[in-house]
C-alpha positions in Angstrom: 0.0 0.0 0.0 1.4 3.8 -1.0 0.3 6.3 0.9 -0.3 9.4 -0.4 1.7 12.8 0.7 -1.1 13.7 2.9 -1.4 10.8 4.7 2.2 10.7 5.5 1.9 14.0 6.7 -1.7 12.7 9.0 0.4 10.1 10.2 2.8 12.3 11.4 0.8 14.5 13.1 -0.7 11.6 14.7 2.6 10.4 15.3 3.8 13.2 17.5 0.4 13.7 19.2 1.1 10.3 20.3 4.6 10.7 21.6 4.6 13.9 22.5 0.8 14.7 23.9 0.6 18.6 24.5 4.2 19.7 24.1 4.2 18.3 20.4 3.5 22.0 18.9 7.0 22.7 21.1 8.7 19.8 19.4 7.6 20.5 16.3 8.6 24.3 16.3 11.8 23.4 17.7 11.8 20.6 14.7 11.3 23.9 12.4 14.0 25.6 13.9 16.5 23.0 13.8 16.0 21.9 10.2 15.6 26.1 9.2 19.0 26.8 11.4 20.7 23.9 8.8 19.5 25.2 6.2 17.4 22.4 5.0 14.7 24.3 3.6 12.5 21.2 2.2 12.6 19.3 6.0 11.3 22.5 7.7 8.3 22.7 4.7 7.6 19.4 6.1 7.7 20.0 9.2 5.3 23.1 8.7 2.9 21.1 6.7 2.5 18.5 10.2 2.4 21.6 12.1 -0.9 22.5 10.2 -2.0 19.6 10.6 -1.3 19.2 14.3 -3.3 22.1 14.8 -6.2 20.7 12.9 -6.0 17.8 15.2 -6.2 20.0 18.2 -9.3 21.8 16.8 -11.1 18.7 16.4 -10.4 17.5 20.0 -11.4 21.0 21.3 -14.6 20.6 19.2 -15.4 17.4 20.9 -14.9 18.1 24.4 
């Protein structure tokens, strides 16, 4: 099975809320900041891209609740 880019990028975002709970918008910044400090321009897209999605995931728990 291939997943598409989105879903990698889901998967992440699940990944981290997973791991890291309610500090994963911290580890994800500093994630940005890291790959942006290193100049790898492409790994901190990616990372935004999550971070969007991250926040989508915390809108839909808020929503529940």
């Amino acid at each position: 099975m291939t997943l598409t880019r989105d879903q990698e990028l889901w998967g992440i975002a699940l990944w981290v809320e997973k791991h890291h709970g309610d500090a994963g918008h911290e580890f994800i910044v500093s994630k940005i900041d890291q790959l942006t400090r290193t100049g790898e321009e492409e790994g901190a897209k990616l990372w935004q891209d999550v971070a969007n999605r991250y926040e989508q995931l915390g809108e839909r728990t808020s929503h529940s609740s």
